[in-house]
C-alpha positions as CSV (number, residue, x, y, z in Angstrom):
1,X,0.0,0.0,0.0
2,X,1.5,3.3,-1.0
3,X,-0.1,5.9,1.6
4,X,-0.1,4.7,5.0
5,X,-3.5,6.8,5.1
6,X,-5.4,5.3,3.0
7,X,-8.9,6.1,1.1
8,X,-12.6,5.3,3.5
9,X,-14.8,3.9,2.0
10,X,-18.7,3.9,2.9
11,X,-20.7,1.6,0.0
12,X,-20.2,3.6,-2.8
13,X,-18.9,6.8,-1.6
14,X,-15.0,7.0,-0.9
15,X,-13.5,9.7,1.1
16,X,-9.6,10.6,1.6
17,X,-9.2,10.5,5.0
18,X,-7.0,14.0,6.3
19,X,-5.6,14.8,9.7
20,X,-6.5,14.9,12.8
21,X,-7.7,10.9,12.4
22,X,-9.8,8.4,14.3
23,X,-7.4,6.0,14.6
24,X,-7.8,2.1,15.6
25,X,-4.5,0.5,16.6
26,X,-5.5,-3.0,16.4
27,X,-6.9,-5.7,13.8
28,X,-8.2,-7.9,16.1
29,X,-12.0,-8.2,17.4
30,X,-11.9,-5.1,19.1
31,X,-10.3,-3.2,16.5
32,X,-12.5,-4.9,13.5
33,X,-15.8,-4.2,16.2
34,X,-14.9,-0.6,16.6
35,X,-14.2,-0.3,13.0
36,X,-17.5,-1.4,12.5
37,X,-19.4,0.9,14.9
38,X,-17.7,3.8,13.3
39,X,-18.3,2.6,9.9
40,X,-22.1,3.0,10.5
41,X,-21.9,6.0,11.4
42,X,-19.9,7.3,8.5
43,X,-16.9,8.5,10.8
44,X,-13.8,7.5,8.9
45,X,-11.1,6.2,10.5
46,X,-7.6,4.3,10.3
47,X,-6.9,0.6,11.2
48,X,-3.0,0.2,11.9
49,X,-2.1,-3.8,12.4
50,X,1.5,-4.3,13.0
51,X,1.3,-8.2,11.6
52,X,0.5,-8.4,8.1
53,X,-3.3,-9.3,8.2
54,X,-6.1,-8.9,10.3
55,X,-8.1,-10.9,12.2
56,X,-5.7,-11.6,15.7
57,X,-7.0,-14.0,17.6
58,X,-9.9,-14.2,15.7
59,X,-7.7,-16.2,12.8
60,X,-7.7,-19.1,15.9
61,X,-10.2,-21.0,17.8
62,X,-14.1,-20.8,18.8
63,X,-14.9,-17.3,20.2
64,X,-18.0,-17.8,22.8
65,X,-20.0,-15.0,23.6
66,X,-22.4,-14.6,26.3
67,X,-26.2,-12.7,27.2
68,X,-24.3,-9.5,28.1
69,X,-23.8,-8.5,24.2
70,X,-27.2,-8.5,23.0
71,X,-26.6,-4.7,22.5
72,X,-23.8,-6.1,19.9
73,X,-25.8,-8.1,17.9
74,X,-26.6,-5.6,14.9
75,X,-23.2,-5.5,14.1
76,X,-22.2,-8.9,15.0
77,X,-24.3,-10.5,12.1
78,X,-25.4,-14.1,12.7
79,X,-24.6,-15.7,15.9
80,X,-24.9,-19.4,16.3
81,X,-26.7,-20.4,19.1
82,X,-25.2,-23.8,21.1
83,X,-25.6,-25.7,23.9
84,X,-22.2,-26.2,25.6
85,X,-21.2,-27.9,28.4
86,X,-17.5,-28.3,30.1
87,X,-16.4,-31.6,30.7
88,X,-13.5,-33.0,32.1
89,X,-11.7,-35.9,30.7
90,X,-10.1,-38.3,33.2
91,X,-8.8,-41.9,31.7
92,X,-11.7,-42.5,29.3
93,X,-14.4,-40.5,31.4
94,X,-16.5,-37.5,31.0
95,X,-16.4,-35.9,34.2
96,X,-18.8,-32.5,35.5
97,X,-16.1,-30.3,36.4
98,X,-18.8,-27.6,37.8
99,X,-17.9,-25.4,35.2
100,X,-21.0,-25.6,32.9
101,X,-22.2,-22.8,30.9
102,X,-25.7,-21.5,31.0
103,X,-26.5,-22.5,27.6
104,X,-29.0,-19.7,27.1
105,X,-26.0,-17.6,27.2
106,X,-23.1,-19.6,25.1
107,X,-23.4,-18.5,21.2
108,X,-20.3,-19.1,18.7
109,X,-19.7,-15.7,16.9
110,X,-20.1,-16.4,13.4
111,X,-17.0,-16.3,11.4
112,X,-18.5,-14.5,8.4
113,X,-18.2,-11.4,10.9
114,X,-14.6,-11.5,10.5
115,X,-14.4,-12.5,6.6
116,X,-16.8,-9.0,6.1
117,X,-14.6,-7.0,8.4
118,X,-11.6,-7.9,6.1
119,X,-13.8,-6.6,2.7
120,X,-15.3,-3.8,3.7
121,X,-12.4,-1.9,5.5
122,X,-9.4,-3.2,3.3
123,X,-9.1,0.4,2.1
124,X,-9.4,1.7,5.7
125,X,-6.1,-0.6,6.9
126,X,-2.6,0.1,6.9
127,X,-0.8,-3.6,7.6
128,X,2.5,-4.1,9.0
129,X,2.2,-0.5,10.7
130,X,3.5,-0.8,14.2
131,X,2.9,2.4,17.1
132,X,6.6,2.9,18.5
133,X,5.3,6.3,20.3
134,X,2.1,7.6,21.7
135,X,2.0,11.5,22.8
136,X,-0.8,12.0,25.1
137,X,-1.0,15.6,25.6
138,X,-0.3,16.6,21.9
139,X,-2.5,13.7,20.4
140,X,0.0,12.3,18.2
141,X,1.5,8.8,17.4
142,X,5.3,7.9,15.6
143,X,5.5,4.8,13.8
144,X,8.2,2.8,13.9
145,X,9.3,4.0,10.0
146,X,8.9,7.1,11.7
147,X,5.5,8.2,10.0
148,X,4.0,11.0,13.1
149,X,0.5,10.9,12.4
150,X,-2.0,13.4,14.6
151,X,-5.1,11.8,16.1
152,X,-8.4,13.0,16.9
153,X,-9.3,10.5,19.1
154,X,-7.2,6.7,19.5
155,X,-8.7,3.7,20.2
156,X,-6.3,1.0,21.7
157,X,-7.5,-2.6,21.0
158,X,-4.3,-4.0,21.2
159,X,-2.1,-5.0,24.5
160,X,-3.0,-2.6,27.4
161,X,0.9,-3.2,28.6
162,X,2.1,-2.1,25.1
163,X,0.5,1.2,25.1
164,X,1.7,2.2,28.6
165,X,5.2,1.3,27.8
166,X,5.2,3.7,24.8
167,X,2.7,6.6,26.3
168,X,4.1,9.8,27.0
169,X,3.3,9.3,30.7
170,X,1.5,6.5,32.7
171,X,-2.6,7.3,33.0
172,X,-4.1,8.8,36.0
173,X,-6.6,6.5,36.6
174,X,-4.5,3.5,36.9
175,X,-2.6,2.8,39.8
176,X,0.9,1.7,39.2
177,X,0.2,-2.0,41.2
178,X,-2.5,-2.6,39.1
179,X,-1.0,-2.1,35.4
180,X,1.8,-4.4,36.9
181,X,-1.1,-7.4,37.1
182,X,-1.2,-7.0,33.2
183,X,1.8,-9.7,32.8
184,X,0.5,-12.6,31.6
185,X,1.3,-16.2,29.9
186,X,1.7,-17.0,26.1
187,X,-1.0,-19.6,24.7
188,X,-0.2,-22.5,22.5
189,X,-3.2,-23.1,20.0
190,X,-3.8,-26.5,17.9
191,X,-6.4,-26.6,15.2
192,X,-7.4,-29.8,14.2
193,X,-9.6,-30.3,10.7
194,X,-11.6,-33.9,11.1
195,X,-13.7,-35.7,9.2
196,X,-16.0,-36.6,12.3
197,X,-15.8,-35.4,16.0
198,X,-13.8,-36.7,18.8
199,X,-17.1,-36.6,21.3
200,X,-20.2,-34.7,21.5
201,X,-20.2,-31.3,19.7
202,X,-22.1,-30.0,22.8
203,X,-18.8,-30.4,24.9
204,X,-16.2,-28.5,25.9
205,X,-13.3,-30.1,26.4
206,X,-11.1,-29.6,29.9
207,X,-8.2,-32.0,29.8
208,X,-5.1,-31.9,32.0
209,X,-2.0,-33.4,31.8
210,X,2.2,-33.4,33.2
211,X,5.4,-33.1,31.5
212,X,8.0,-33.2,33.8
213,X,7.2,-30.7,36.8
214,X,5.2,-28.7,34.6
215,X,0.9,-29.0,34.4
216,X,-1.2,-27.7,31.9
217,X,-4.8,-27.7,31.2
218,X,-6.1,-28.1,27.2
219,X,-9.4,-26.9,26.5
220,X,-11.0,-27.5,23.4
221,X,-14.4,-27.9,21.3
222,X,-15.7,-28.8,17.8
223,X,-17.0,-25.9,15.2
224,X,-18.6,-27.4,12.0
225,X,-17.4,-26.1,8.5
226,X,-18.9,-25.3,5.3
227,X,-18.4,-28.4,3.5
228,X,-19.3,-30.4,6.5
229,X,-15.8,-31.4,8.3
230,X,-15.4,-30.3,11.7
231,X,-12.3,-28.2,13.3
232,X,-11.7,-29.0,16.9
233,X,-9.2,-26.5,18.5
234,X,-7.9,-26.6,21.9
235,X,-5.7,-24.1,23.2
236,X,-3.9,-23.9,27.0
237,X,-0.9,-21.3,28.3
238,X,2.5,-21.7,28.7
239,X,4.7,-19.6,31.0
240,X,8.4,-19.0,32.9
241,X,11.3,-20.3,30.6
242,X,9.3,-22.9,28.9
243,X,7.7,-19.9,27.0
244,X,10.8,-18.5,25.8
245,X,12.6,-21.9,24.5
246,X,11.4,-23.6,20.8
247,X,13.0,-26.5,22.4
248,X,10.5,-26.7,25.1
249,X,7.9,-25.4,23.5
250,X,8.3,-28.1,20.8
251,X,8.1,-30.8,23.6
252,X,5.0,-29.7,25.2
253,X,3.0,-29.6,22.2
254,X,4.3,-33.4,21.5
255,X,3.1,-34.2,24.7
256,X,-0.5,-32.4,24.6
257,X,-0.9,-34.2,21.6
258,X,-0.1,-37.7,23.2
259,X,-2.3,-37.1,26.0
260,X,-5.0,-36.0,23.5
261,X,-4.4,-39.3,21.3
262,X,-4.2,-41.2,24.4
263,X,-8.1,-40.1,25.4
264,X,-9.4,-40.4,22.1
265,X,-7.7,-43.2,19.8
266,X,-9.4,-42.1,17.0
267,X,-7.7,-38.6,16.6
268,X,-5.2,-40.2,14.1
269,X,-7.8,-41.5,11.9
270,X,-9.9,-38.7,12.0
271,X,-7.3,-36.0,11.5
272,X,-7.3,-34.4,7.6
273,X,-4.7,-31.6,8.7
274,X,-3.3,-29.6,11.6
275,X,-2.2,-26.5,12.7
276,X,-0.1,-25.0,15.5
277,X,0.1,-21.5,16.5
278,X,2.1,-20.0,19.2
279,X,0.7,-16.8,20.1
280,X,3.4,-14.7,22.9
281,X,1.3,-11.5,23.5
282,X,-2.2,-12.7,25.0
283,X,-4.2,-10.2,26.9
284,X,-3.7,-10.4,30.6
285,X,-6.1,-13.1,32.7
286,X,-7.3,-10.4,35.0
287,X,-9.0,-6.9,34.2
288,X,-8.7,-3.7,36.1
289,X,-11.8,-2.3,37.0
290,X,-11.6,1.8,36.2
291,X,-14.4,4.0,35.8
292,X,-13.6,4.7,32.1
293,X,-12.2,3.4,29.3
294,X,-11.1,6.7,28.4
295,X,-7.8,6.4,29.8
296,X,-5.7,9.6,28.6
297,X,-7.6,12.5,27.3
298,X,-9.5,10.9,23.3
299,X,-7.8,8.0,23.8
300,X,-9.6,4.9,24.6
301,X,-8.5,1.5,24.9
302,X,-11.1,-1.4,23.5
303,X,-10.0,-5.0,24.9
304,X,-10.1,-7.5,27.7
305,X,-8.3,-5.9,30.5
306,X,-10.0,-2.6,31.4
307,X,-13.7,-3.5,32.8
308,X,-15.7,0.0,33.8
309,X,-18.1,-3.0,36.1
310,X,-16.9,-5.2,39.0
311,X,-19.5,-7.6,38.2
312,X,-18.6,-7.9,34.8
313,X,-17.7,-11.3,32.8
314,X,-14.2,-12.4,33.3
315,X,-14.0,-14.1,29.5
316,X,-11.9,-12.4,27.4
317,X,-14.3,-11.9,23.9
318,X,-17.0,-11.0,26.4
319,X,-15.1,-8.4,27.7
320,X,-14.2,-7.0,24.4
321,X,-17.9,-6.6,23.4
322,X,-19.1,-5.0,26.9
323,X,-16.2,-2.7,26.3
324,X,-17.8,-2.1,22.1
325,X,-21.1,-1.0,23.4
326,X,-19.5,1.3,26.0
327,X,-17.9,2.8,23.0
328,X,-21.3,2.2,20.7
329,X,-23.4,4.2,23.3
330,X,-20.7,6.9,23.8
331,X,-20.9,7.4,19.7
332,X,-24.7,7.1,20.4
333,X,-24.8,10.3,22.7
């Protein structure tokens, strides 16, 4: 792309996009959420994505939502509703783990959401366009090819940590023991594509298992495809050295997937392809609870670890939509 600001488009209407921007740092499901509740409006905007597509941790996995996003659902498209229940797997067993999901609340988000974020807002996107510096007070951002870029107002959906390392100065409204809980573990993915499920579709997978001194947890479930094979991913963290060694890491997923073909025989038959993903810069485990989202003056961060509720859902994509229709009814105002 030659411009790193590049045209908006709204259906047929295009619009060059000029300084001060609304700018999105982030591709993920916050960003591609955000971009979407702009986009309705007809506010153009800019969606930098230091990797070089979008998607984030949408690309990987089932992404459950809950009852607290019915607000969401005119932008969300489609959602698939499911009954799913955790189970835990001990020698050949299904065990109730106490753990089960209200299954009035658990919905799949439909992955066409993320395939029409990509088409409608490729013009909107600069890829591979990382934030090295974010001035607070002057409402500006440097790249790291050193494009300076003036904002009108920023809104962070990626890691919380990363924007505080490279803000101007740390926020007001977050106390400096609670932006040190932000640390957390990577997360080792593994897709499966099968020609039939491993166990009921209805399940959730919970199944631990030992390598040495170490313990892990994998958590998986089916989601059906188009042409009527199933993908199972499971996904469980990784932390301390282990994380930071392809040696180790390399061992560990060996020995998920023994574990996983020891409970289930069939996996080897069943299995038509697999991928792994190793993904280092997850969103912390526990949010901070702060009365606003808008965290320096126009600049608001959209994701998993700011919650404006103590009562609030502790899942991640949860979080991310409760934290959308903040922003949605702000917009709305």
């Amino acid at each position: 792309m030659a411009s790193v600001i590049p045209s908006f488009r709204y259906n047929d209407d295009t619009v060059i996009i000029e300084e001060p921007l609304t700018i999105i740092v982030g591709g993920g499901l916050g960003g591609l959420l955000t971009a979407t509740i702009l986009h309705a409006r007809k506010i153009p905007f800019l969606i930098l994505e230091k990797t070089d597509q979008l998607g984030g941790r949408l690309r990987v996995g089932n992404h459950f939502v809950h009852r607290n996003i019915i607000s969401m659902e005119r932008y969300l498209q489609a959602t698939v509703s499911i009954l799913m229940t955790t189970k835990e797997r001990r020698k050949g067993e299904w065990v109730d783990i106490g753990m089960n999901v209200d299954p009035q609340e658990s919905r799949i988000l439909d992955p066409t959401f993320f395939s029409k974020c990509i088409e409608t807002f490729e013009t909107s996107t600069s890829l591979e366009k990382e934030v090295s510096s974010v001035n607070t007070d002057k409402k500006f951002i440097i790249l790291k090819d050193g494009t300076e870029l003036n904002f009108k107002e920023l809104y962070w959906c990626a890691r919380l940590r990363n924007l505080l390392k490279i803000a101007t100065k740390p926020p007001a409204a977050l106390p400096s023991k609670q932006i040190k809980s932000l640390e957390s573990p990577a997360q080792i993915h593994i897709e499966f594509e099968l020609s039939e499920p491993l166990f009921p579709v209805e399940y959730r997978l919970f199944l631990p298992f030992r390598l040495r001194e170490m313990k892990f947890s994998l958590v998986g479930s089916h989601a059906n495809t188009k042409d009527g094979k199933f993908l199972f991913h499971l996904f469980f963290p990784i932390e301390g050295q282990a994380a930071e060694d392809p040696e180790e890491i390399a061992k560990i997923v060996r020995a998920a997937k023994r574990e996983l073909q020891k409970e289930f025989p069939l996996l080897s038959k069943v299995t038509l392809s697999e991928r792994i993903v190793f993904m280092d810069d997850c969103p912390a485990s526990q949010a901070i609870t702060t009365p606003s989202l808008e965290i320096y003056p126009s600049v608001f961060y959209v994701g998993p670890e700011l919650r404006t509720r103590e009562d609030s859902s502790s899942r991640e994509d949860d979080l991310i939509l409760e934290n959308c229709s903040l922003i949605d009814a702000r917009l709305s105002s």
